[in-house]
DSSP file (Angstrom, degrees, kcal/mol; ACC not computed):
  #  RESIDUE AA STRUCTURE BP1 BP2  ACC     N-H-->O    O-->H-N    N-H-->O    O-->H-N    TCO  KAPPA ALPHA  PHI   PSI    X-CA   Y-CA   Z-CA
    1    1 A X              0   0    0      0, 0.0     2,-0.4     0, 0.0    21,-0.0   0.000 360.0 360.0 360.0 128.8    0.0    0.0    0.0
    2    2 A X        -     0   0    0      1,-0.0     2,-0.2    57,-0.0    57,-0.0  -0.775 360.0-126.1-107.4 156.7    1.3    3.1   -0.4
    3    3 A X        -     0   0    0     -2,-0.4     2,-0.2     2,-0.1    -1,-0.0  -0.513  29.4-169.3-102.0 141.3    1.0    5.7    2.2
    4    4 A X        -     0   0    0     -2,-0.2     4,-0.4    56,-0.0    56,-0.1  -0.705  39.4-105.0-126.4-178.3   -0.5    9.3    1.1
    5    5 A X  S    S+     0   0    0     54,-0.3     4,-0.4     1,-0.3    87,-0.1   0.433 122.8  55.5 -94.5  -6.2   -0.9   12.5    2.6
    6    6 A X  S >>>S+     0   0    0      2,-0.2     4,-2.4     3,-0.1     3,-0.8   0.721 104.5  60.7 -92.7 -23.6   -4.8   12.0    3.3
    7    7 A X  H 3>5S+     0   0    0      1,-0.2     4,-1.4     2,-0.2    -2,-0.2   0.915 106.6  45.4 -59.3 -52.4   -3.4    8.7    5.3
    8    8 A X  H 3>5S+     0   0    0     -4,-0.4     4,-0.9     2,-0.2    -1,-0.2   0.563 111.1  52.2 -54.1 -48.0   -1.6   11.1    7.4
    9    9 A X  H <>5S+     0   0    0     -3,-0.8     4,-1.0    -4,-0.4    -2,-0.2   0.848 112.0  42.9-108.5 -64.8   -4.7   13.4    7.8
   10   10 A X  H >X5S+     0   0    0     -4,-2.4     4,-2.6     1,-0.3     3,-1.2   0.937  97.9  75.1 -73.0 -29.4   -7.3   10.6    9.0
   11   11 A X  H 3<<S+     0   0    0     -4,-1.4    -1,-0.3    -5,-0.5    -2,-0.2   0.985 109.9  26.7 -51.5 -50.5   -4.9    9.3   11.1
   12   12 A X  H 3< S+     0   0    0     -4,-0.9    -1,-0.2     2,-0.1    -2,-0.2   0.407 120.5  54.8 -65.4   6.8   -5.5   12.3   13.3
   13   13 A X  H << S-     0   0    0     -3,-1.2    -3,-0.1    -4,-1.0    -2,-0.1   0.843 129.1 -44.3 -98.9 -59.8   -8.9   12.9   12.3
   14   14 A X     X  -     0   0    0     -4,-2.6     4,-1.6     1,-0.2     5,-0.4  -0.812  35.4-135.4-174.6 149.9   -9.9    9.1   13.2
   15   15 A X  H >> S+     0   0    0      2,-0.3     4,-6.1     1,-0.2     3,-2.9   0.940 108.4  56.3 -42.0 -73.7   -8.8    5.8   12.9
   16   16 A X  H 3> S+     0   0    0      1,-0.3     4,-4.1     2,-0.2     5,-0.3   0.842 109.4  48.8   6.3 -77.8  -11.6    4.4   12.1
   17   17 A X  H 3> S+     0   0    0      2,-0.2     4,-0.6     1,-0.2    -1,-0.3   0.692 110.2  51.5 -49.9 -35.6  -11.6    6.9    9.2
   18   18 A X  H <X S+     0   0    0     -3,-2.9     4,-1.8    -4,-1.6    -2,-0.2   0.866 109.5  51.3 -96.3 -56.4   -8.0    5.9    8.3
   19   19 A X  H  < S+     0   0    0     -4,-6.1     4,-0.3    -5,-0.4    -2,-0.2   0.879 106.9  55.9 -50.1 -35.1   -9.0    2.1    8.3
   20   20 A X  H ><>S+     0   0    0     -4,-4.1     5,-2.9     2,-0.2     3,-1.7   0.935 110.8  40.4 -41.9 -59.0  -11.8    2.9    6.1
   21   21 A X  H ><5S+     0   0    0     -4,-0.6     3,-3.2    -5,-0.3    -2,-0.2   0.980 109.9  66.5 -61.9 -72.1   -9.7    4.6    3.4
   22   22 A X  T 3<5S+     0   0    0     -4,-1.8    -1,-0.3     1,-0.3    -2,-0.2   0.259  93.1  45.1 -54.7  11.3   -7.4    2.3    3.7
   23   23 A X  T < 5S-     0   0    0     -3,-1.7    -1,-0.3    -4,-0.3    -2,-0.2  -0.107 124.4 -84.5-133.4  32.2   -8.5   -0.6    2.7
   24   24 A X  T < 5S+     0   0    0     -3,-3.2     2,-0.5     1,-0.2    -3,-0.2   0.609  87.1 138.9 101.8  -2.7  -10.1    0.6   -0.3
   25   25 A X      < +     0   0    0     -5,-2.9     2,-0.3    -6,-0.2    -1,-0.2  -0.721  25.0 157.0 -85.2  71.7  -13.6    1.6    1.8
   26   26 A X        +     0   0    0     -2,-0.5    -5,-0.0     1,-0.1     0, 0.0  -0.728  28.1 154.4 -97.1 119.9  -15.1    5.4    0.5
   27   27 A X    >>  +     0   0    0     -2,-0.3     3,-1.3     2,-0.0     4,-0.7   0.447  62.5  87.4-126.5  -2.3  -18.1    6.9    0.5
   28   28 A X  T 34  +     0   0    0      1,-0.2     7,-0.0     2,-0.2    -2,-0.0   0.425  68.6  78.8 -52.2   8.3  -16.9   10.5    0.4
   29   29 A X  T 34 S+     0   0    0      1,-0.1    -1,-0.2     5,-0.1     6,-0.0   0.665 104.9  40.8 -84.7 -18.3  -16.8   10.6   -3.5
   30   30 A X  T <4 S+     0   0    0     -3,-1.3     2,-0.2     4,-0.0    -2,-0.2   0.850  95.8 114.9 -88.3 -19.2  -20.9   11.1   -2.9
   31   31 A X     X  -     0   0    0     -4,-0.7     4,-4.0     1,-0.1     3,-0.4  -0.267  59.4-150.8 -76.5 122.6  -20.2   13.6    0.2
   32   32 A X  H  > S+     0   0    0      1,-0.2     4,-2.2    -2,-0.2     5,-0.2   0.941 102.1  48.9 -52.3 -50.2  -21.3   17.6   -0.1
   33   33 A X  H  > S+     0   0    0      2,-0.2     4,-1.3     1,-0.2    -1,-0.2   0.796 109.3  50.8 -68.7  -6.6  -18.6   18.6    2.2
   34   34 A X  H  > S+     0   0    0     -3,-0.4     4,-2.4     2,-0.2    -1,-0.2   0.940 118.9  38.2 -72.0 -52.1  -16.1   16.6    0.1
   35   35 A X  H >X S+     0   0    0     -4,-4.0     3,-2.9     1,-0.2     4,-1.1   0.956 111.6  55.9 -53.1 -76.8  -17.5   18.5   -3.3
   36   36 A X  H 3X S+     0   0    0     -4,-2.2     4,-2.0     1,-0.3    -1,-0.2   0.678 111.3  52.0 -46.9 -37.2  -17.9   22.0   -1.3
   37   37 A X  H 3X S+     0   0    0     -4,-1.3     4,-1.6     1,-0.2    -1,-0.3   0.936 111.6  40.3 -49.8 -59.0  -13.8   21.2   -0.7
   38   38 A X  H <X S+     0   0    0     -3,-2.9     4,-3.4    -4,-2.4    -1,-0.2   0.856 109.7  58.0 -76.0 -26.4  -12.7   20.5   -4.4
   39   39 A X  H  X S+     0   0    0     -4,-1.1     4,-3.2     1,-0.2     5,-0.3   0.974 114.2  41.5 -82.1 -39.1  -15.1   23.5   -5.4
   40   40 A X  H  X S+     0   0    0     -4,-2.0     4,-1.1     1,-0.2    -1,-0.2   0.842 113.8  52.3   1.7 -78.5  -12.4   25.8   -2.6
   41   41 A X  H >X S+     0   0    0     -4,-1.6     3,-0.6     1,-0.2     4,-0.5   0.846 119.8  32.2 -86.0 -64.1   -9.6   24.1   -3.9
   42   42 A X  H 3< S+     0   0    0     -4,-3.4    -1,-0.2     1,-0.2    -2,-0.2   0.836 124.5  38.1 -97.0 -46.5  -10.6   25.1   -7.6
   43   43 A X  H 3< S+     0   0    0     -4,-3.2     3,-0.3    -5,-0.2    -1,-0.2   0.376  96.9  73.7 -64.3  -9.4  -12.3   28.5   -7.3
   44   44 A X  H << S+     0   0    0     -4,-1.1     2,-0.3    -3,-0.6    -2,-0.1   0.912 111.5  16.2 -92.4 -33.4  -10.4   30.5   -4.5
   45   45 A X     <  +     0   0    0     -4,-0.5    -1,-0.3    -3,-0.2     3,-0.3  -0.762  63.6 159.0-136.1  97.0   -7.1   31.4   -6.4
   46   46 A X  S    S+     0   0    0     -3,-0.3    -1,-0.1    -2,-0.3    -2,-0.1   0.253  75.1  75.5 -72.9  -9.4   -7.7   30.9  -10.3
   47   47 A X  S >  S+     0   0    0      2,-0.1     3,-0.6     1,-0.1    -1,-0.2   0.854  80.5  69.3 -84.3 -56.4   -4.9   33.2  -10.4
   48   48 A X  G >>  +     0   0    0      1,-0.3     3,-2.6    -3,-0.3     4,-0.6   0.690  69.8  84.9 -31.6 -85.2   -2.5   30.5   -9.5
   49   49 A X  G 34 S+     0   0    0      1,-0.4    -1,-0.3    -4,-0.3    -2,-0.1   0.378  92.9  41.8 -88.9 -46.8   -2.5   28.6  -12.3
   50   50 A X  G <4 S+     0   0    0     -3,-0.6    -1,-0.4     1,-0.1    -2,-0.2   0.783 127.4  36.6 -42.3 -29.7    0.3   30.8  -14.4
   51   51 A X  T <4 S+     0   0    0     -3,-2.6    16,-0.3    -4,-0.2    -2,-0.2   0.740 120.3  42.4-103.6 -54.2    2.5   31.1  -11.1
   52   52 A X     <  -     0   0    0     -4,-0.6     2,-0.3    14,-0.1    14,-0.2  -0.624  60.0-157.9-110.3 177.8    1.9   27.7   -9.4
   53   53 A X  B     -A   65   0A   0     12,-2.0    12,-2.7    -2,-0.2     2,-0.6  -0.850  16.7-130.2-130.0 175.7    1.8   24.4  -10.5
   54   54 A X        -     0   0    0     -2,-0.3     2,-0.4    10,-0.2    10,-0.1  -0.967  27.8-149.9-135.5 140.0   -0.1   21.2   -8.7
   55   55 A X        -     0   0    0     -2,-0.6     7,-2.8     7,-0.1     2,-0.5  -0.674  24.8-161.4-103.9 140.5    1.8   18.6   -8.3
   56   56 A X  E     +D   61   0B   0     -2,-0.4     5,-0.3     5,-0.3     2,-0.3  -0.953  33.7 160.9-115.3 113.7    1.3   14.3   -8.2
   57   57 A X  E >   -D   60   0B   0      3,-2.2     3,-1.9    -2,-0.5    38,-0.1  -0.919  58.9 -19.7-141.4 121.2    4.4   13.1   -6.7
   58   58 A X  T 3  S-     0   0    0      1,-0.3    -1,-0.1    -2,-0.3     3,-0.1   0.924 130.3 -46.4  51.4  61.7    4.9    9.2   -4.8
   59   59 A X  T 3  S+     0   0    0      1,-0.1     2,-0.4   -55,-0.1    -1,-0.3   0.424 123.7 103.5 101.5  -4.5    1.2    8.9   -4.4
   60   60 A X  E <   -D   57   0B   0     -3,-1.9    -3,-2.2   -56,-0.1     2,-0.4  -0.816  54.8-152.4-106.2 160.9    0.5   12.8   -2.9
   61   61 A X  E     -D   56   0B   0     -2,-0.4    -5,-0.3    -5,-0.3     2,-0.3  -0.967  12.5-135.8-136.7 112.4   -0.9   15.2   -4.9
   62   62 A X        -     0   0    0     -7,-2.8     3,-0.2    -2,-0.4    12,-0.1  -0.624   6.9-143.4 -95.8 128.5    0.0   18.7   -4.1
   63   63 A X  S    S-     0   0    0      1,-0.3     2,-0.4    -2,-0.3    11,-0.2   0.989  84.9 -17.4 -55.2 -80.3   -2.6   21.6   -4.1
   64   64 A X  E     - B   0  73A   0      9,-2.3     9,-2.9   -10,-0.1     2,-0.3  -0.929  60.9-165.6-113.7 142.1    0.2   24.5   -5.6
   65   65 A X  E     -AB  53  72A   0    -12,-2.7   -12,-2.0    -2,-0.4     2,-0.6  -0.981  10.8-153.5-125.6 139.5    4.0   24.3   -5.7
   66   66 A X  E   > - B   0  71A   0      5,-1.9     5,-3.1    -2,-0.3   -14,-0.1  -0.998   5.8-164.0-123.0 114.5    5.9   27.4   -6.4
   67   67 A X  T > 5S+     0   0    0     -2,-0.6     3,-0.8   -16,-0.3    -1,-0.2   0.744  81.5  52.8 -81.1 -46.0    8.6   25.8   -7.7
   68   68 A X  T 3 5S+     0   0    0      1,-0.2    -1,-0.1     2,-0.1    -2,-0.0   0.998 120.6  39.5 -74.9 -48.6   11.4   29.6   -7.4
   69   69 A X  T 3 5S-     0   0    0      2,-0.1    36,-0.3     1,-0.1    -1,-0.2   0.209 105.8-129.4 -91.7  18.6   10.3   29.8   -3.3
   70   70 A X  T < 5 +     0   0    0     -3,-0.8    35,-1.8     1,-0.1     2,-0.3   0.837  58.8 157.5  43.8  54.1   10.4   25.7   -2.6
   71   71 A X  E   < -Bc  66 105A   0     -5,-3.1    -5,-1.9    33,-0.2     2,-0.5  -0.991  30.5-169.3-116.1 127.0    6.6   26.7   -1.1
   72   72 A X  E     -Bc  65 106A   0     33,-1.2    35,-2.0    -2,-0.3     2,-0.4  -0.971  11.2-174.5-103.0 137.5    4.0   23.9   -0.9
   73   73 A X  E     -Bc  64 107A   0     -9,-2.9    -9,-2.3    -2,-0.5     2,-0.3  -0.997   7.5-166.9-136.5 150.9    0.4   25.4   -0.1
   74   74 A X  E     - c   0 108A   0     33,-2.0    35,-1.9    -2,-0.4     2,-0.6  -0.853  11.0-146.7-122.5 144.5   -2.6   23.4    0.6
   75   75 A X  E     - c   0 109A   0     -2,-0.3     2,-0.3    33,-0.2    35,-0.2  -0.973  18.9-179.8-112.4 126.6   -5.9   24.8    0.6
   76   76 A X        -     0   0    0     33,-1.5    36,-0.2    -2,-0.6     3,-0.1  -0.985  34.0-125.9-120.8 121.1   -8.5   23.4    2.9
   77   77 A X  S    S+     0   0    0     -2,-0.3    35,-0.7     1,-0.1     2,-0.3   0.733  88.1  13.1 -22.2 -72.6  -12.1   24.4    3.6
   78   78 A X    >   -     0   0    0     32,-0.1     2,-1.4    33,-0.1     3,-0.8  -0.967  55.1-137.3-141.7 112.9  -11.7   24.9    7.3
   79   79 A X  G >  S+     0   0    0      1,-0.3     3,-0.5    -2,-0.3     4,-0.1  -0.202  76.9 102.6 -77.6  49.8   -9.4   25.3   10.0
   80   80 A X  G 3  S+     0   0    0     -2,-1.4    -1,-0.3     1,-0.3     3,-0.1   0.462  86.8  33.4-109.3 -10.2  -11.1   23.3   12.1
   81   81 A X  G X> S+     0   0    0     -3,-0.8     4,-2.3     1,-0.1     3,-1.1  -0.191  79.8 147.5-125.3  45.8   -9.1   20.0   11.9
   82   82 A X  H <>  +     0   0    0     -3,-0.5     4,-2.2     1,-0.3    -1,-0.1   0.789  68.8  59.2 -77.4 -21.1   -5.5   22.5   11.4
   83   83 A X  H 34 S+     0   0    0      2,-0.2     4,-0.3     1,-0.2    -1,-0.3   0.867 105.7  43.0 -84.8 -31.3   -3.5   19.8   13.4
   84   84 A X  H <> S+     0   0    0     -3,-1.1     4,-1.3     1,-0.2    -1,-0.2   0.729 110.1  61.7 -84.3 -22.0   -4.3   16.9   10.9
   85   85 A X  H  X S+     0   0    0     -4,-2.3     4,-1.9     1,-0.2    -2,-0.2   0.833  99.0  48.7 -92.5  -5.7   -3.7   19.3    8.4
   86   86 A X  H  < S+     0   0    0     -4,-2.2     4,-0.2     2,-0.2    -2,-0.2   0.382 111.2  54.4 -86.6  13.4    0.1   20.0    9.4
   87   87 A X  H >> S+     0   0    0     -4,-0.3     4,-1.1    -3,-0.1     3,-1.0   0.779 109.6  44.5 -71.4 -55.5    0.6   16.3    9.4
   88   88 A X  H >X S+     0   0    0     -4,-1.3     4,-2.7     1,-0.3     3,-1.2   0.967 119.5  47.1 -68.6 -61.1   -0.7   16.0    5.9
   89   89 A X  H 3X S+     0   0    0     -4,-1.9     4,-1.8     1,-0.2    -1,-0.3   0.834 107.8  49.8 -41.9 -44.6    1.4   18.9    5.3
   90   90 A X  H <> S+     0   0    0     -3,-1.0     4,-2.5     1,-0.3    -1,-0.2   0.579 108.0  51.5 -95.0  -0.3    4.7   18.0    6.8
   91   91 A X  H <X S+     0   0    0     -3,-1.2     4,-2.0    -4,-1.1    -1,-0.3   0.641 104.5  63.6-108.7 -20.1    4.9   14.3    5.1
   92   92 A X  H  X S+     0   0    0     -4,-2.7     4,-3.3    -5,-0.3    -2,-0.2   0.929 109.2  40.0 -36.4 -54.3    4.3   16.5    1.8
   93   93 A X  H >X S+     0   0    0     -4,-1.8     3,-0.9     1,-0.2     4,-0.6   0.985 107.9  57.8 -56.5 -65.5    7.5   18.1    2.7
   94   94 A X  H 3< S+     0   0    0     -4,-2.5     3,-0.3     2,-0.2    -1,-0.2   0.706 111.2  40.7 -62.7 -35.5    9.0   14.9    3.7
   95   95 A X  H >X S+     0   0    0     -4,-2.0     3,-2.2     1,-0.3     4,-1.2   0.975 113.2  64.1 -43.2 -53.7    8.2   13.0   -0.4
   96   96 A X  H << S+     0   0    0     -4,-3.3     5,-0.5    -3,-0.9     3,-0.5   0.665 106.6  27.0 -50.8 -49.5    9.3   16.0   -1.2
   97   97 A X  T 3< S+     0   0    0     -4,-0.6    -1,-0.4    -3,-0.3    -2,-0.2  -0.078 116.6  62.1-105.6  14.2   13.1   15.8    0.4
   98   98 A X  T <4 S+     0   0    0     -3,-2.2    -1,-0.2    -5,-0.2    -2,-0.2   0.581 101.2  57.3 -96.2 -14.0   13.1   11.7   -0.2
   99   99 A X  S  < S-     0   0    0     -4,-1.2    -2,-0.2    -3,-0.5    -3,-0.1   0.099 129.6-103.4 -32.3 -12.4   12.8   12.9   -3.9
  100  100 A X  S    S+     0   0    0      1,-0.3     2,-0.7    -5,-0.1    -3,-0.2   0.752  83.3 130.3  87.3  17.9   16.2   15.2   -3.7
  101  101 A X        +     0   0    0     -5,-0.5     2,-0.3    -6,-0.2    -1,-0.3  -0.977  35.3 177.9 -93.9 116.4   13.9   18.7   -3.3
  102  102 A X        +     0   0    0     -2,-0.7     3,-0.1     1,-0.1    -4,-0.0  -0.683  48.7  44.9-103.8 176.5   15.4   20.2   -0.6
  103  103 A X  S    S+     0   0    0     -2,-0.3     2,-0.4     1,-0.2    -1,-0.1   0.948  75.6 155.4  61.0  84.7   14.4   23.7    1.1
  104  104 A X        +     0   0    0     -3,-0.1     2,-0.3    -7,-0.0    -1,-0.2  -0.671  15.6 172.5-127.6  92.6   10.9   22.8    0.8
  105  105 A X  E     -c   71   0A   0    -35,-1.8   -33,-1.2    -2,-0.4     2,-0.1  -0.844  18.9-128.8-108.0 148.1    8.7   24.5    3.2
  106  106 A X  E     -c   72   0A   0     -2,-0.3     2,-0.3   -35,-0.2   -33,-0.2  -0.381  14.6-170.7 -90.4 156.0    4.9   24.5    3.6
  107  107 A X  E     -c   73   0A   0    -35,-2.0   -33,-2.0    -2,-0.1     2,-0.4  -0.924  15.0-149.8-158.0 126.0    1.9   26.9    3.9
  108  108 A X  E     -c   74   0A   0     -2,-0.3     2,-0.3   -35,-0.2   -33,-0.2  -0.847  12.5-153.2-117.7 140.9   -1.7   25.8    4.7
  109  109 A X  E     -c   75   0A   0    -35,-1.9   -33,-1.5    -2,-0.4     2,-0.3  -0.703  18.5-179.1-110.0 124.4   -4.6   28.2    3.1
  110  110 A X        +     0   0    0     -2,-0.3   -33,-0.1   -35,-0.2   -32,-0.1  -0.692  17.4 171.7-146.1  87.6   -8.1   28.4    4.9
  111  111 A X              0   0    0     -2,-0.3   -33,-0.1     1,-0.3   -34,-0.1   0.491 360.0 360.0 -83.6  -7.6   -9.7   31.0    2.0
  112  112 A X              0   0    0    -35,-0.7    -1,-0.3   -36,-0.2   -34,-0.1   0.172 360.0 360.0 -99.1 360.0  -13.4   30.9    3.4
């Protein structure tokens, strides 16, 4: 199995939650807050997309990288789970630097 940054994220969220996922068990593809997330993710900086890029690397998928400042930022609905998202975050970094990117630092986005 390979381990992603949402593995990371339901591990603090809930176990449960994390066993689900992992073994292959979803029903969040049908879930409103899941949708209301991507539509965040897609609508809040439309500006980006000349400046940053998003990136799929070793099984994570990166909201923007600005590739001259070594900045990963994630955008998230709500800072209401911010501790499972600086896990998520900080094993971004870590692909990042088992991949040879070094200087890579993160910044998590709560645009609502």
């Amino acid at each position: 199995m390979q381990i992603t940054g949402t593995h990371f994220n339901y591990y603090q969220v809930c176990k449960r939650k994390l066993w689900l996922f992992a073994s292959g068990i979803g029903m969040e593809h049908t879930s409103d807050l899941v949708h209301e997330g991507k539509l965040v993710h897609e609508d809040s900086y439309p500006q980006r997309s000349a400046k940053y890029e998003e990136i799929e690397l070793d099984g994570i998928k990166v909201d923007f990288y600005d590739t001259k400042e070594r900045v990963i930022h994630e955008i998230k609905k709500s800072d209401k789970m911010e501790a499972a998202h600086e896990w998520q975050l900080k094993y971004y970094i870590y692909v990042f630097e088992r991949n040879g990117i070094e200087g890579v630092t993160g910044v998590l986005e709560y645009p609502l």
